[in-house]
VOPAGU-2260 file (C-alpha; in pm, 1 decimal, decimal comma):
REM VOPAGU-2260
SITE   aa  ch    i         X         Y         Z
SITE  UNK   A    0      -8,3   -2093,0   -2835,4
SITE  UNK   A    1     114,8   -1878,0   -2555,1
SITE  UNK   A    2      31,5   -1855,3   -2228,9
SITE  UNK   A    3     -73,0   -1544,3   -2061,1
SITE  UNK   A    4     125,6   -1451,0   -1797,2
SITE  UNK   A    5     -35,6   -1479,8   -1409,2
SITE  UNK   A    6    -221,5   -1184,1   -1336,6
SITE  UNK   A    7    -108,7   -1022,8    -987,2
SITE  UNK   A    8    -404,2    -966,5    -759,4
SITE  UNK   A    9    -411,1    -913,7    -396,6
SITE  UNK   A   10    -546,4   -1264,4    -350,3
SITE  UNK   A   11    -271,2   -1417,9    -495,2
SITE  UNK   A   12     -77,3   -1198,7    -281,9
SITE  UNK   A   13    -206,5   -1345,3      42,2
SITE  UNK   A   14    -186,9   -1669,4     -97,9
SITE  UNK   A   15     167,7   -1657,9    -153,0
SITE  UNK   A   16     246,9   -1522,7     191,1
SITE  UNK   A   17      47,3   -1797,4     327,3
SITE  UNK   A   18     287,7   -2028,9     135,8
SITE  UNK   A   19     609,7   -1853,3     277,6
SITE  UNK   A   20     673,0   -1645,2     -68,7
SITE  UNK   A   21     664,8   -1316,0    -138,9
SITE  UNK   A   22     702,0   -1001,8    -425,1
SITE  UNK   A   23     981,1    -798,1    -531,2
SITE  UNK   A   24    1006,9    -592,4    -887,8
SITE  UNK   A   25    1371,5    -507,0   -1009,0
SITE  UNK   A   26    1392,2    -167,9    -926,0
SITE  UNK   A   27    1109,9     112,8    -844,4
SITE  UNK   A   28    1094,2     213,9   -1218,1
SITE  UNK   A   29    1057,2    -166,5   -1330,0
SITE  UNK   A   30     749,9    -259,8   -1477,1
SITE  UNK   A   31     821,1    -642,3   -1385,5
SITE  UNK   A   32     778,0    -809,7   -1070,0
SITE  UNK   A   33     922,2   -1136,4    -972,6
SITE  UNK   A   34     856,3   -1391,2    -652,0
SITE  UNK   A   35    1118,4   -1507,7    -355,4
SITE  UNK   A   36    1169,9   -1813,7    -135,8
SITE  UNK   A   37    1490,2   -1765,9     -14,8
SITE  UNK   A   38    1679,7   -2084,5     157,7
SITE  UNK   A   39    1764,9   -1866,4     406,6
SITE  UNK   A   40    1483,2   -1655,0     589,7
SITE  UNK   A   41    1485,1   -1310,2     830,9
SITE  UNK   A   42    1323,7   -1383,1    1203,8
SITE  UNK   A   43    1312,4   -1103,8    1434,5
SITE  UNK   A   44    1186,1   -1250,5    1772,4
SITE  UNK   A   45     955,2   -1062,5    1924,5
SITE  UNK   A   46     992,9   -1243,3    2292,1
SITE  UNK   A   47    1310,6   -1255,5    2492,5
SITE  UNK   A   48    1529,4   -1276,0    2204,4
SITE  UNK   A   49    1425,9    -921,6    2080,2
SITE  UNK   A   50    1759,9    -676,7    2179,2
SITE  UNK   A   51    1646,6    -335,1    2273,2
SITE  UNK   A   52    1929,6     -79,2    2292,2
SITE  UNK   A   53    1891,8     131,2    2652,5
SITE  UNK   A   54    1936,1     452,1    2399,8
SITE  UNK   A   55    1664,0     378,7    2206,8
SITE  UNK   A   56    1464,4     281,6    2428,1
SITE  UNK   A   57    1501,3     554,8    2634,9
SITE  UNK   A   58    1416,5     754,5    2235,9
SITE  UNK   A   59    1101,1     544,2    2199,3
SITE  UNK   A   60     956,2     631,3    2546,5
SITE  UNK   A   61    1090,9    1001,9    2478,9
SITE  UNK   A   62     834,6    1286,0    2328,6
SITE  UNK   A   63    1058,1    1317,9    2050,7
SITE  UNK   A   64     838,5    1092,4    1780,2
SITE  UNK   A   65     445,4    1084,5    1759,3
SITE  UNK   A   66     427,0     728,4    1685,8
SITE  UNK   A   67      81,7     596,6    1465,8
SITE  UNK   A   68     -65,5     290,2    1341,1
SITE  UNK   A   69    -248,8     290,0    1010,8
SITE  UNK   A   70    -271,7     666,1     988,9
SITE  UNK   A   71     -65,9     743,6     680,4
SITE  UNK   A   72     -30,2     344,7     518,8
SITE  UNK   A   73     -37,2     533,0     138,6
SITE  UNK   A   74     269,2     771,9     285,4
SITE  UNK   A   75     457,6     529,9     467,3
SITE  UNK   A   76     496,7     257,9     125,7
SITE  UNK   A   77     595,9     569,7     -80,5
SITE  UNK   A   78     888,5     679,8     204,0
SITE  UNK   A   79     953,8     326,6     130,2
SITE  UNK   A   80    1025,1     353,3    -192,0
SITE  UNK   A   81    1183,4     671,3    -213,2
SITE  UNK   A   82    1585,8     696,7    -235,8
SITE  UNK   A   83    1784,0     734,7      -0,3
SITE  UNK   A   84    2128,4     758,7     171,3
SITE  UNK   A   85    2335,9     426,5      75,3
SITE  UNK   A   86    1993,1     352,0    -126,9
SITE  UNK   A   87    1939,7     487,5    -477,9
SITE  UNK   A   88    1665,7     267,2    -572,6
SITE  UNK   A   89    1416,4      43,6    -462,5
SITE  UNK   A   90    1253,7    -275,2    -519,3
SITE  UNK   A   91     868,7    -117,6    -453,9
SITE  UNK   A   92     769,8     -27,3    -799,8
SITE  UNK   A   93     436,7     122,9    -914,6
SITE  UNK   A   94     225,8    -189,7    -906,7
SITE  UNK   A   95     387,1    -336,4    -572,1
SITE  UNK   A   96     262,0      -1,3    -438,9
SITE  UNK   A   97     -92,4     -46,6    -580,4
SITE  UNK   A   98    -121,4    -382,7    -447,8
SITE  UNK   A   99     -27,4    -264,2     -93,4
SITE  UNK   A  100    -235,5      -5,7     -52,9
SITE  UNK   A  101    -556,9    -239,7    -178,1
SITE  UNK   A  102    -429,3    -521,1      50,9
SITE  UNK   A  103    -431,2    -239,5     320,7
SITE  UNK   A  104    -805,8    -121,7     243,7
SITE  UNK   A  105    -861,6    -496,9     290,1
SITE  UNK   A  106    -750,4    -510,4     631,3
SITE  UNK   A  107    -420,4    -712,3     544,9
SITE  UNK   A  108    -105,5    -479,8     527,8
SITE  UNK   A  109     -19,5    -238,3     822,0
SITE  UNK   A  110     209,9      59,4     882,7
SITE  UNK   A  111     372,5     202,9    1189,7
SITE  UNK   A  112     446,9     587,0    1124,8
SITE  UNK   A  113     696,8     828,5    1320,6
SITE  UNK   A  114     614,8    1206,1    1304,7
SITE  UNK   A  115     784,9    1520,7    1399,2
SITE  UNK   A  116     625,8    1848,7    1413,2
SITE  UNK   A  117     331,2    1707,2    1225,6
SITE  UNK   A  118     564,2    1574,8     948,8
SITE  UNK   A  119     579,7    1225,3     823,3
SITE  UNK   A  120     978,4    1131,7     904,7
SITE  UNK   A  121     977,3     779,1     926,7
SITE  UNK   A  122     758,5     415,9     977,3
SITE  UNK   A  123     723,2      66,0     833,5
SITE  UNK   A  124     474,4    -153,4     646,5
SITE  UNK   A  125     425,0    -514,1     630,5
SITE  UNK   A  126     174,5    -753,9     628,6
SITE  UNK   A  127     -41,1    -942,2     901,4
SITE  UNK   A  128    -184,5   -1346,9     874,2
SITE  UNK   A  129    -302,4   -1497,1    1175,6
SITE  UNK   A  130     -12,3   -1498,4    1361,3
SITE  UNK   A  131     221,2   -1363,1    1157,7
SITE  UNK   A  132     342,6   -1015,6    1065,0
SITE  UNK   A  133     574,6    -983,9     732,1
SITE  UNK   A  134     792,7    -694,4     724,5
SITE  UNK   A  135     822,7    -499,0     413,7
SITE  UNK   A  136    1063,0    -225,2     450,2
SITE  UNK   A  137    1126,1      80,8     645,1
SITE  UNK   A  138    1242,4     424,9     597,4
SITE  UNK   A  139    1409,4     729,0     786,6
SITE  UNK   A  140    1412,7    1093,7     701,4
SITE  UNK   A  141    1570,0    1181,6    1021,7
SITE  UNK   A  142    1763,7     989,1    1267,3
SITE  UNK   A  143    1664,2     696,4    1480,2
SITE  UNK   A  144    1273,4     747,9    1280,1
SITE  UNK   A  145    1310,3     381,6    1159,6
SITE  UNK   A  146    1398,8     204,7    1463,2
SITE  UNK   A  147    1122,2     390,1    1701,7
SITE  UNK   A  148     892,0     236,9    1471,2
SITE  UNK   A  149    1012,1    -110,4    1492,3
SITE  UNK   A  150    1044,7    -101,0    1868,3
SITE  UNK   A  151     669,8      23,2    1864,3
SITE  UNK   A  152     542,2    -251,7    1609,4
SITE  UNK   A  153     722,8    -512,5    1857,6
SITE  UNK   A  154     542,6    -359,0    2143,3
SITE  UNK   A  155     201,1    -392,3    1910,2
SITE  UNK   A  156     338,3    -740,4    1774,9
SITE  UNK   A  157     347,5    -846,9    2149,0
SITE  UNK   A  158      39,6    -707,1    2272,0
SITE  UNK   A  159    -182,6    -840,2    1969,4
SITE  UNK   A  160     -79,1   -1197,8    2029,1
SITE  UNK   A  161     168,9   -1225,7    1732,0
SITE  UNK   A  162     425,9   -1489,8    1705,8
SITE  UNK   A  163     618,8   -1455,5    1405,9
SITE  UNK   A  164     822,1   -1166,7    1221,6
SITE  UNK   A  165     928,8   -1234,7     937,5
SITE  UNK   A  166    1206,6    -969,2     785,4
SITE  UNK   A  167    1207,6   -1166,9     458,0
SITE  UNK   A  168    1634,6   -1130,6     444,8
SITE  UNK   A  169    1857,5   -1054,6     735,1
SITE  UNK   A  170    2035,9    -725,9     726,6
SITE  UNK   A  171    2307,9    -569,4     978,6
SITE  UNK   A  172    2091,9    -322,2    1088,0
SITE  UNK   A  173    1860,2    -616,3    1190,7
SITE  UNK   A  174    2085,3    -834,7    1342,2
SITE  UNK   A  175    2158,8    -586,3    1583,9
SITE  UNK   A  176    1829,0    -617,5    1747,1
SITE  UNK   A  177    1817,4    -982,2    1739,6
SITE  UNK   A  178    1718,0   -1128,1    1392,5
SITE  UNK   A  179    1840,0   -1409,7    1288,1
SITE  UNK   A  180    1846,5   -1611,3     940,8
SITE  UNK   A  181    1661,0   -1956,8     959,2
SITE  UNK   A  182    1660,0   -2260,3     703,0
SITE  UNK   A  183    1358,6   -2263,0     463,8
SITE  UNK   A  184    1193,3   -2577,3     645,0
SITE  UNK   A  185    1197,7   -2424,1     961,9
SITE  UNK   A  186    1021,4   -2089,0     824,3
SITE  UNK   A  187     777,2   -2291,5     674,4
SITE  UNK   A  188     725,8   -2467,7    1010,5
SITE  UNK   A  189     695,7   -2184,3    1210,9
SITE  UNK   A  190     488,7   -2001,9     948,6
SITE  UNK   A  191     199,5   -2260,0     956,4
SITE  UNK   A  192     166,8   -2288,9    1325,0
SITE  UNK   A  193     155,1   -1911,8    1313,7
SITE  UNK   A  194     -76,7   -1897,5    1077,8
SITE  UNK   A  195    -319,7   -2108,1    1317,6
SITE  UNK   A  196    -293,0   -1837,1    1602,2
SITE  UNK   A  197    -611,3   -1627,8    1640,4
SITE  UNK   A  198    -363,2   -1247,2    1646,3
SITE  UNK   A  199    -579,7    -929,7    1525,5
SITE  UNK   A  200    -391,8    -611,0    1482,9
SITE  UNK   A  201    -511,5    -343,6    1693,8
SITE  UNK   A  202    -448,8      10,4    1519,4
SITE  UNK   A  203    -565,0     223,3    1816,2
SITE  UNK   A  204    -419,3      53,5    2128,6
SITE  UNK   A  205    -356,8     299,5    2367,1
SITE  UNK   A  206     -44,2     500,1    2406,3
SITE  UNK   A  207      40,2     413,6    2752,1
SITE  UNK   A  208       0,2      26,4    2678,3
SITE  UNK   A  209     248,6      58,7    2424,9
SITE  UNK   A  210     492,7     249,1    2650,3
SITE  UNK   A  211     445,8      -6,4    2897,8
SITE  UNK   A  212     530,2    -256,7    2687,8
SITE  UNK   A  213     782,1     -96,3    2569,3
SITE  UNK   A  214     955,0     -16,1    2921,7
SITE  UNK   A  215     907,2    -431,4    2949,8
SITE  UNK   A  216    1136,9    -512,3    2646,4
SITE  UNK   A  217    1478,5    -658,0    2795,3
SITE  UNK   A  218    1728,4    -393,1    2714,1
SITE  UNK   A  219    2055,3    -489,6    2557,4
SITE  UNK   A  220    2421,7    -320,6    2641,2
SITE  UNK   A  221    2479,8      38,1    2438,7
SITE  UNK   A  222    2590,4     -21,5    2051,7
């Protein structure tokens, strides 16, 4: 007799965060979806260790973005998953993108949005547990969009008592600000005490207490 295969909820999506693992499908036309625990995991320290280029910053603090939490979650997965430059697929498929947006309506998965003239051009999403925020993926439809958004969910990170972000896999573009890869016993470590820490993500914190945390991130030499 076979066995049905493991239905997908959003439950069993938290659960398997809570356990360090987490979902990818093949591509963002694939109907199948498939779980990770990689030996080697994506930190990005959101203390000291965090590298803030004085450029950016300088962008972040700037009145070139309007920078939002939570406003557009449904828009911000499906810049996610849309192609682009060096990127001609995805790994957010159909269902990946349902579950998201439910886990979001629950109060689980966040975005960070960047906006120009009223237009969605950039932002984040990820998940938050206790402690812990798990970064899904980002995306850019004009330049530096991404990375004001990451400087701004560090900021938020910071100020909501977070203590772990987890980038899943460590990419260039990460390492630049100060991510590093960790063994698989450590993450696990680190993800259970941070799953103990009483963080609550804050959607509406004031502008100014973001820029001043912002202006307090140690800024790294010019890359």
């Amino acid at each position: 007799m076979s066995r049905r295969p493991l239905e997908v909820t959003p439950d069993l999506v938290i659960r398997a965060y809570a356990v360090g693992v987490f979902p990818m499908a093949e591509s963002r036309g694939s109907d199948r979806m498939y779980w990770l625990d990689p030996a080697l995991r994506g930190v990005l320290p959101i203390d000291a260790g965090f590298h803030l280029p004085r450029r950016l910053r300088r962008t972040a603090l700037s009145d070139r973005f309007t920078v939002t939490a939570d406003r557009d979650f449904a828009g911000a997965i499906r810049g996610c998953a849309e192609p682009a430059p060096g990127r001609t697929d995805t790994w957010i498929n159909g269902e990946i993108e349902g579950l998201f947006i439910e886990l979001h309506r629950r109060g689980y998965a966040h975005s960070i949005e960047t906006w120009s003239d009223g237009e969605l051009v950039g932002g984040l999403y990820g998940v938050a547990l206790g402690g812990a925020f798990f970064g899904e993926s980002m995306f850019s439809r004009v330049t530096d969009a991404s990375k004001v958004a990451l400087v701004h969910l560090v900021a938020r990170l910071r100020l909501c008592g977070y203590v772990l972000c987890d980038t899943q896999f460590l990419t260039t573009h990460l390492a630049r600000f100060g991510a590093v890869e960790i063994p698989k016993a450590e993450y696990k470590a680190r993800l259970a005490a941070a799953l103990e820490v009483p963080a609550r993500w804050v959607a509406d914190l004031p502008t100014e207490r973001i820029a001043e945390e912002i202006r307090g991130l140690r800024a790294a030499a010019e890359e």
